[in-house]
N, C-alpha and C positions, 0 to 999 in steps of 0.2 A: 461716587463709584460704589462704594460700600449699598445704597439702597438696591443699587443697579445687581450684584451680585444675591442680596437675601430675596429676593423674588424669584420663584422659580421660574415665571415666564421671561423673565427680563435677563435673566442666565442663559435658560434655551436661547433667546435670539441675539445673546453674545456669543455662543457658540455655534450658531448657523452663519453668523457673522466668519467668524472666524476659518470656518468648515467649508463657508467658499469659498474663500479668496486660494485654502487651499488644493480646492478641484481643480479652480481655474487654472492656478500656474504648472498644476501636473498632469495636464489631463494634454493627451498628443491629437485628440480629436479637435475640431472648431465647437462642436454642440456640444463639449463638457467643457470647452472656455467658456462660452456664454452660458450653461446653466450653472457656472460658478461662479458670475459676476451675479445674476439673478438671485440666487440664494444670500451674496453677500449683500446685496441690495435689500430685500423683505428683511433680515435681520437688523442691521444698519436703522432701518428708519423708525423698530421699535426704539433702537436705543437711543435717536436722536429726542426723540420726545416720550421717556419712559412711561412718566405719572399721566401723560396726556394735559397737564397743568402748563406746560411752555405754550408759547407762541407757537403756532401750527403753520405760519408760512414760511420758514425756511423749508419745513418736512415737504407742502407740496411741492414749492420750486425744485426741491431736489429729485423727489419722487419722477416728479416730469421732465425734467435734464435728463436723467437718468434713463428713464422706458424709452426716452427719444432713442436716446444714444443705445439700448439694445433694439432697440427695431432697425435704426440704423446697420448695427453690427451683423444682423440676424438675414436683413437682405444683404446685404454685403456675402454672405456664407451661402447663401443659397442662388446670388449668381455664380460664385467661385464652381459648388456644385454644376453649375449648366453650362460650363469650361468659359464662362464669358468673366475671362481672368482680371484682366484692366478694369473691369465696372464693380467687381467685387472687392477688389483691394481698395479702389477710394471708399466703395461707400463703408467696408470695415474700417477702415483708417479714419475716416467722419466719426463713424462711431464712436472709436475707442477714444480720439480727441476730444470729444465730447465728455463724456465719463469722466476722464481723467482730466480735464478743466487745464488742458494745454492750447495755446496758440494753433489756429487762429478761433477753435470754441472755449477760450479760458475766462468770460465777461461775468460768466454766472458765479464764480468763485466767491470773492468779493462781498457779492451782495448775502448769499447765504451764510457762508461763515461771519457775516458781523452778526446775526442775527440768531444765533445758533448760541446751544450752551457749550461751557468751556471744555468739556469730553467730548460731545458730539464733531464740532470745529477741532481739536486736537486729531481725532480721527480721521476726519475729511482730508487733512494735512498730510497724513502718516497712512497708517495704515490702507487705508482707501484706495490709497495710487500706486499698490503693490501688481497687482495684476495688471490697469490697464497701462503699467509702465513697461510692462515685460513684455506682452503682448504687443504693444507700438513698436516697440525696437524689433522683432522681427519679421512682422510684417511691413513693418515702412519701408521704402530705400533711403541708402545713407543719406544721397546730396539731400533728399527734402527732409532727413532727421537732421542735418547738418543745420538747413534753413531754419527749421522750430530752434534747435538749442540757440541761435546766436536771438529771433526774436523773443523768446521766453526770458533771456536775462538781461534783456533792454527795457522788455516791458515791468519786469519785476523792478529792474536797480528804479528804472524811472516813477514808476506808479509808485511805490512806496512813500515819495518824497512828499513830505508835508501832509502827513496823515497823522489824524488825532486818534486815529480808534488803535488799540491795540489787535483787533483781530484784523482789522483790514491791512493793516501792517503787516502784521502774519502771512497774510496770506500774499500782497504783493514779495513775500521772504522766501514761501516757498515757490512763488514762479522760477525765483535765481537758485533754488538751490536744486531742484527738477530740474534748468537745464545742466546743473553739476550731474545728477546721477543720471541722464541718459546719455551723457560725455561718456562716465565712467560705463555704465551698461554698454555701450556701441564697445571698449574693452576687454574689462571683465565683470562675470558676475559676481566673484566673490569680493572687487572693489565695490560695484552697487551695493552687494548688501551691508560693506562695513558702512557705507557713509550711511545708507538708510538707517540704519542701526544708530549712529551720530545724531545725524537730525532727529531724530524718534526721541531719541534720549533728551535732545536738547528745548525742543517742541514741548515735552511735557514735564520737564522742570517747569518751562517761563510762564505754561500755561496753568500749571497747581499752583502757583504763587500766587496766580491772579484771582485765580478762583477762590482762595484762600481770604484776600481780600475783597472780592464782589467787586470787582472795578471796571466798567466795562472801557474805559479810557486811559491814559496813564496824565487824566487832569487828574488827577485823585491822588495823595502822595499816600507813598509804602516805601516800604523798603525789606523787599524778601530775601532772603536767600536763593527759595529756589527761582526767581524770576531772574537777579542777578545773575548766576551762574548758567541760567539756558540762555539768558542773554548773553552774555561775552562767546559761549560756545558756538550761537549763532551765528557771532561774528566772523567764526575763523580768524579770532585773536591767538598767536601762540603764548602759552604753552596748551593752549585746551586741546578738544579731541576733535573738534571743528575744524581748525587750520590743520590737524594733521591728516584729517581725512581729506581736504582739497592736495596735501602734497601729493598721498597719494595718488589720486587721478593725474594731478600735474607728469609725476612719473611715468605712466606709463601710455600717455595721451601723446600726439604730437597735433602738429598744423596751429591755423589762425585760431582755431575752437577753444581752446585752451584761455588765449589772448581774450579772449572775450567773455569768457565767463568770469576773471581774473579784476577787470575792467567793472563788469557789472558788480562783481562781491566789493572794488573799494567803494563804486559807488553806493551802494546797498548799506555801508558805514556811515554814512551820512545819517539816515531814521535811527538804526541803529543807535549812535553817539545818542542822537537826542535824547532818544526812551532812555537812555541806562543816565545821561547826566540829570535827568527829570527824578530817576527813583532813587542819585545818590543826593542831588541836594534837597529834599523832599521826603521828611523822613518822617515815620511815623510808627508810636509804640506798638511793639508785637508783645500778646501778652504769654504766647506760648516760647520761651526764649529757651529750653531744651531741645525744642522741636528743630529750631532754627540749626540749634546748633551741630543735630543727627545730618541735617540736609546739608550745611555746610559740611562736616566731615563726610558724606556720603560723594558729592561729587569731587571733593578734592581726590578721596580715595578713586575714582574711575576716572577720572582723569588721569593721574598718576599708573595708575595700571596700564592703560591706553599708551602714553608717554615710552614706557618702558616696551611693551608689547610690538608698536611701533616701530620703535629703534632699533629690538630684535630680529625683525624679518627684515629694516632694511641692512642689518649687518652680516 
């Protein structure tokens, strides 16, 4: 991250990055959502491969998911425009599915995020699915937003089981936890953005630990801090900020929807359990052990912040 910031160019297109994702969710036209997914896109792909030194096929499969899914989106708006209302809504709905690597275009996630470096994959997780998350929820209708969340957290609790790769894990982690925040979106927004804010948090704990160790697997023993601690938050183990973000939505959700993403998250303990019982009995000297110990005191401290935070709104 640090190289990524002292390059001027490589700053400009974290900030074009950045600069679109927030045209897009503010912008009340359709052609300032898409030229804000477009700008975060051209930035995004310098950062996925800074030095030009990575592996170059995760950037195209991305690049080409991606242009798919705005041509998709792009005819989609422009039959909207010629009042042929119904052919414009799926093909935008196609689109933004696509982009945002949800059910039923969710196949390409997987394969690039294992293949990707540990901020590039971090991102695609997070950040990334800010816009075309927001933009699905209101252009979708509910019953077929209803049908995505219950298949997004069948296919995540289930795809995840019995994976060696820690990013392909990740990312069957964010299928179940995307159908949590378009629960909470179809709501409210300002529960979307806590838990998005949870998972973000939680996403690049496990993912700096790993990076920290070069591990593209968890065959490899460590034992970080910060991989443990985005691990358990991941889990929605209480007391973290994880489980208190799923109460949230619990509260203010009702129906079978709830049931079933509740269902997927015990399943989703399952990988889960394994990775964390893998990096507690598999242990290996960290030779930066102040570092360790800022990272532990740092998420205890927002944790506990959270905890109390929490407790206040709901009293």
């Amino acid at each position: 991250m640090l190289s990524l910031v002292l390059s001027p160019m490589k700053l400009a297109s974290l900030v074009v990055m950045l600069m679109g994702t927030f045209v897009s969710i503010s912008s009340e036209g359709l052609v300032g959502v898409w030229l804000g997914l477009e700008l975060n896109l051209y930035g995004f792909l310098v950062v996925m491969n800074p030095d030009g030194h990575h592996n170059p096929e995760p950037c195209v499969k991305y690049f080409v998911v991606q242009s798919t899914g705005s041509i998709l989106m792009l005819s989609g708006f422009l039959f909207l425009t010629e009042e042929c209302v119904e052919s414009g809504l799926i093909m935008s709905s196609l689109g933004v599915l696509l982009k945002s690597g949800v059910f039923p275009l969710h196949s390409w996630v997987p394969s690039i995020i294992k293949n990707s470096s540990w901020l590039a994959s971090g991102l695609m997780l997070t950040w990334q699915k800010i816009s075309p998350l927001v933009f699905l929820s209101m252009i979708m209708p509910s019953k077929v937003l209803w049908s995505v969340i219950v298949l997004m957290a069948g296919i995540g609790a289930v795809g995840g089981l019995n994976q060696n790769s820690v990013r392909v894990m990740s990312a069957y982690s964010s299928f179940v936890h995307t159908s949590w925040m378009l629960l909470g979106l179809m709501w409210s927004t300002v529960v979307f953005v806590g838990y998005f804010a949870v998972y973000s948090l939680s996403v690049g704990l496990f993912f700096y630990g790993c990076s920290l160790m070069d591990k593209a697997s968890m065959v490899g023993q460590f034992s970080s801090a910060a991989s443990g601690m985005g691990l358990l938050m991941l889990m929605g183990m209480p007391p973290f900020l994880g489980f208190l973000a799923k109460v949230l939505i619990f509260l203010i959700s009702s129906g079978p929807l709830i049931s079933v993403c509740i269902m997927s998250s015990v399943i989703s303990l399952k990988f889960y359990m394994d990775f964390f019982y893998s990096m507690m009995t598999k242990s290996l000297v960290d030779k930066n052990k102040m570092e360790m110990k800022l990272m532990w005191a740092f998420v205890v401290i927002v944790n506990f912040m959270g905890v109390v935070l929490v407790l206040g709104l709901l009293s």
